[in-house]
C-alpha positions in Angstrom: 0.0 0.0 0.0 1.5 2.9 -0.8 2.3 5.7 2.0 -0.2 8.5 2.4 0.9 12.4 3.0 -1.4 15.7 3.6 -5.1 15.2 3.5 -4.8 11.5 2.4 -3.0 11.8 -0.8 -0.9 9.3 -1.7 2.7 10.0 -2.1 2.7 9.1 -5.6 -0.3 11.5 -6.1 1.6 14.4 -4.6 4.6 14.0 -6.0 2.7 13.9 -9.2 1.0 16.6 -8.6 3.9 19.3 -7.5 5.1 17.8 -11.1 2.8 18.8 -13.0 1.8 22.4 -10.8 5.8 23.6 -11.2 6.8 25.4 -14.3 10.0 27.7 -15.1 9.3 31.0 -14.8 11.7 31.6 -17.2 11.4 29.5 -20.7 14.7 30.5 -22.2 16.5 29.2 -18.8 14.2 26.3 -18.3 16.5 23.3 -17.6 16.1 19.6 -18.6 14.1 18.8 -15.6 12.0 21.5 -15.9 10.9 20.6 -19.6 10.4 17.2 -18.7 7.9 18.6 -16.4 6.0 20.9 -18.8 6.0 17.5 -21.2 4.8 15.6 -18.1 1.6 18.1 -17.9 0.6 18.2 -21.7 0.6 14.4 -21.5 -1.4 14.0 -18.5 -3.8 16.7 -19.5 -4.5 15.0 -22.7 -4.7 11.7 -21.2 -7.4 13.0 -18.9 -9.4 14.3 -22.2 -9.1 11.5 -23.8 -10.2 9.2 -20.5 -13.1 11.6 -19.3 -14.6 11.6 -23.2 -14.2 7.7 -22.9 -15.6 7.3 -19.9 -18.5 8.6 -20.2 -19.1 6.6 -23.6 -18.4 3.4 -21.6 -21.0 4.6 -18.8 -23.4 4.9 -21.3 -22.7 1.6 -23.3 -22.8 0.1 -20.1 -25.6 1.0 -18.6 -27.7 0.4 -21.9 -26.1 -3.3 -21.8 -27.0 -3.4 -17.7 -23.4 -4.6 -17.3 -21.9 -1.7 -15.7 -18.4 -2.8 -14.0 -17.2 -5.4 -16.5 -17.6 -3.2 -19.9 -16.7 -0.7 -18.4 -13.2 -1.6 -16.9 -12.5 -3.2 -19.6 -13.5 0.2 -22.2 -11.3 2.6 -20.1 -8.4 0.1 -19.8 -8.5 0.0 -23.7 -8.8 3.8 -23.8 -6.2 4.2 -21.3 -3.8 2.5 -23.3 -4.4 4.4 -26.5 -3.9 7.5 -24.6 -0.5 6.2 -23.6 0.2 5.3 -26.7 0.0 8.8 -27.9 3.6 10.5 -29.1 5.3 12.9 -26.6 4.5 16.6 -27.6 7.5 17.9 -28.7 9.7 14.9 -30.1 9.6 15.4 -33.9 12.4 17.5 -35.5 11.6 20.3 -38.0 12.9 19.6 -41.1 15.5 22.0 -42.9 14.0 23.9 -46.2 16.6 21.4 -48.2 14.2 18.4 -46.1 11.0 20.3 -47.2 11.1 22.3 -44.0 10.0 26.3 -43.3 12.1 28.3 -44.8 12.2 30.8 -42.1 10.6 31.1 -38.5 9.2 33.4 -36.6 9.4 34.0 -32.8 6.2 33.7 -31.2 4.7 35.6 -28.1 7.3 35.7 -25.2 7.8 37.4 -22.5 11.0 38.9 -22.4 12.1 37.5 -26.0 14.0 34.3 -27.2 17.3 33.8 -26.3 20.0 32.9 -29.1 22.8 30.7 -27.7 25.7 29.5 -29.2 25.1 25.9 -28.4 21.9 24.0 -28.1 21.7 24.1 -24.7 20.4 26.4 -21.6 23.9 26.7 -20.4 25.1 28.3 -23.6 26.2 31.7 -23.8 23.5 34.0 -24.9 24.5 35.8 -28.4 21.2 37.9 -28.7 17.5 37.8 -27.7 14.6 38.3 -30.2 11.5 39.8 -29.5 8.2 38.5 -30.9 7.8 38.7 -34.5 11.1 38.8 -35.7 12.1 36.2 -38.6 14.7 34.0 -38.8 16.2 32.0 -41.3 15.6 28.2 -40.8 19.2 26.3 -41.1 18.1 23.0 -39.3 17.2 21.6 -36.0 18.0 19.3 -33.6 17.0 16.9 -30.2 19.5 18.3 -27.2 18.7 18.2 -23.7 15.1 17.0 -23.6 14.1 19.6 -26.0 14.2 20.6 -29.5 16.8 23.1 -30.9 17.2 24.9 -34.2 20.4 26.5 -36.0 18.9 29.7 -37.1 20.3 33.2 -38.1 17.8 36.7 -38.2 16.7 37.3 -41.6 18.5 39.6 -43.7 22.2 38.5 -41.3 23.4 38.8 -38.6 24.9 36.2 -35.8 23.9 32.6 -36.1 23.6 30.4 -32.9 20.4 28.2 -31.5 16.8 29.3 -30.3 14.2 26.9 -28.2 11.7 25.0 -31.3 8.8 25.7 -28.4 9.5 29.7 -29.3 9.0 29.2 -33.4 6.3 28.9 -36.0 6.8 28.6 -39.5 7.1 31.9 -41.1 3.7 33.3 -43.2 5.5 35.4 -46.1 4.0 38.7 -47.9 1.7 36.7 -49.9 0.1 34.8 -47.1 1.7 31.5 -48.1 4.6 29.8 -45.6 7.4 29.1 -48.2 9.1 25.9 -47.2 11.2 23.3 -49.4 14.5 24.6 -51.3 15.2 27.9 -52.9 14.8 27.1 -56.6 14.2 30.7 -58.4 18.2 31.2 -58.8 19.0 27.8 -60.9 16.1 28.3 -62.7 16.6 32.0 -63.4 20.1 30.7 -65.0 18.9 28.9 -67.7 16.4 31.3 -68.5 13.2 29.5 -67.0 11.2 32.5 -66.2 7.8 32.3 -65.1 7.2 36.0 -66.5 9.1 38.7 -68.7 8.6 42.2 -69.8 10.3 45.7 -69.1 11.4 48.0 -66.2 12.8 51.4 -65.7 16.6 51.2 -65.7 19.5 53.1 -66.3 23.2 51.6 -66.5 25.2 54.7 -65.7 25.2 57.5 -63.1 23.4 60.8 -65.0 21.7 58.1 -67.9 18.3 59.2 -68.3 16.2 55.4 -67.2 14.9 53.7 -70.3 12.9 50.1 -70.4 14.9 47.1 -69.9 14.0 43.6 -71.0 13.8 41.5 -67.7 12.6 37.6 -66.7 11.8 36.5 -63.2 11.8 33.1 -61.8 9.5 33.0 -58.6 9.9 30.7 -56.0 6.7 31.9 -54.0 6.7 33.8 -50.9 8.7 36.4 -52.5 11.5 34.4 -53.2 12.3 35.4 -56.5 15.5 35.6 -59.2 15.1 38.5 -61.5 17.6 39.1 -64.6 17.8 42.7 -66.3 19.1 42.8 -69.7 21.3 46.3 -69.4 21.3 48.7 -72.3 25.1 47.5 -73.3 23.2 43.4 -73.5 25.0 42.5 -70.6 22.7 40.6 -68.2 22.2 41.6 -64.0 20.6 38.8 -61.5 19.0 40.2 -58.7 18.1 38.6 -55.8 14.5 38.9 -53.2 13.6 36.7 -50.5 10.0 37.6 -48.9 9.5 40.4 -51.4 12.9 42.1 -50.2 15.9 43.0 -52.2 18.4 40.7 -50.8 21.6 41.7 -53.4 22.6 41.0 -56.8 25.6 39.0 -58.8 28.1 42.2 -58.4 31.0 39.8 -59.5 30.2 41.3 -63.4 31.1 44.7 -61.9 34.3 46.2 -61.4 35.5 45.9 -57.9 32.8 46.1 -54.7 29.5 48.0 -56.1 27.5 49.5 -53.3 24.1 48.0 -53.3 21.6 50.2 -51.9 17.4 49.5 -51.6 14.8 51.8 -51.2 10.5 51.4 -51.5 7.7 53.4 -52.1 4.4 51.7 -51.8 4.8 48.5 -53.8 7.9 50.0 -56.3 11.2 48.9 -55.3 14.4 51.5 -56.4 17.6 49.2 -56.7 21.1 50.5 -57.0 24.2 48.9 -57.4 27.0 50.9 -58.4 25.4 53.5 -61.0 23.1 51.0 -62.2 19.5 51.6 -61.3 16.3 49.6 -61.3 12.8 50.6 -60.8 10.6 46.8 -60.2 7.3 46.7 -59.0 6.0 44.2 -56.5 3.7 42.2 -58.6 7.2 41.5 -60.4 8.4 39.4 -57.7 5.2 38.0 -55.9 3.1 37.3 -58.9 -0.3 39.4 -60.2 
């Protein structure tokens, strides 16, 4: 029999029950025992669903069939093993984009922001907190320490370390879709494999009046684009967007390190690098 505490609770029921009531203030610092404890209570409180829907089936059943005890011990021990049959919360992996996986994240609500650590792991040094909202590119995750961790970098650059999987959801892009899979505008773009063409504003040296340009982009969805300017001299420029942002262009055709700058006024995006200059409209890039 097992040894009673406090107002004749078991000692298995009160140890469970401390389990389950104690949570880390603190998400980012929660330690391995601590997550094992938050897993612990989303089991048990969908094992109790599922047991108190079944139940009350089997009372039902039973009673119609005037065989109360034996149906129904035998029901909730079936339903009790199906609910422990259910997987962990928390134990699948997100897959990297090259896997089919998100192709960015973004940090849901949290008090106080998501810690980025160099290491998977609580006792990592922190490299920089993100507050809710902000996007990050998706470069993999992993299992360490009870909990899932993913290798991710904020959109656009900047460090690279590891952020809690509990903290991100896929990232919804411009459009409203969640791009996920590989980036395939770029190889397609090369061989020409446009999925539009036409003409834009551009001019190829500082002072040149803009004329129209021939241009094809290759659209990846979710603003993940490849777009190629034919220049006025035939030579050809590749630029680059990812979520409907100019992300840089293939400067190694011009002479030394061209300065790529990016400016937007309502859904026309100004481009410079170097002297050149392009003028491409959003509907370019995301489609429409």
């Amino acid at each position: 029999m097992p040894a009673r505490s406090g107002r004749g609770e078991s000692s298995e029921v009160r140890r469970c029950r401390v389990l389950v009531e104690t949570f880390p203030s603190d998400p980012n610092d929660a330690s391995e025992t601590e997550m094992m404890r938050k897993t612990l209570a989303i089991r048990l409180n969908a094992m109790f669903a599922v047991w108190y829907a079944g139940v009350g089936c089997c009372v039902r059943v039973a009673a119609a069939m005037r065989r109360i005890p034996s149906v129904l011990a035998v029901a909730c021990l079936f339903i009790g093993t199906l609910a422990l049959a259910q997987p962990v919360p928390g134990q699948d992996v997100p897959a990297a984009p090259e896997d089919g996986g998100p192709i960015n994240w973004e940090v849901v609500e949290i008090s106080g922001g998501l810690h980025l650590r160099a290491r998977p792991s609580t006792s990592a040094d922190i490299l920089s907190t993100y507050p809710s909202g902000t996007i990050l590119d998706n470069l993999g995750c992993q299992r360490a320490e009870g909990r899932t961790w993913c290798d991710v970098q904020p959109f656009g650059g900047g460090p690279r370390g590891y952020a809690a999987a509990d903290y991100l959801k896929p990232a919804v892009a411009p459009d409203g879709s969640v791009p996920a899979g590989p980036e395939t505008s770029s190889p397609r773009a090369g061989p020409g494999e446009f999925d539009a063409t036409g003409k834009i504003p551009c001019a190829q040296r500082a002072g040149q009046p803009m004329m129209q340009c021939d241009f094809g982009v290759a659209r990846r969805g979710g603003g993940f684009a490849t777009v190629v300017v034919t220049k006025p001299d035939g030579a050809k420029r590749a630029l680059f967007f990812r979520r409907g942002i100019p992300m840089g262009a293939d400067t190694s055709q011009a002479a030394g390190d061209a300065d790529e700058r990016y400016d937007k006024e309502r859904d026309l995006n100004f481009i410079r690098v170097g002297e050149e200059r392009y003028e491409i409209p959003d509907p370019a890039i995301l489609g429409g």
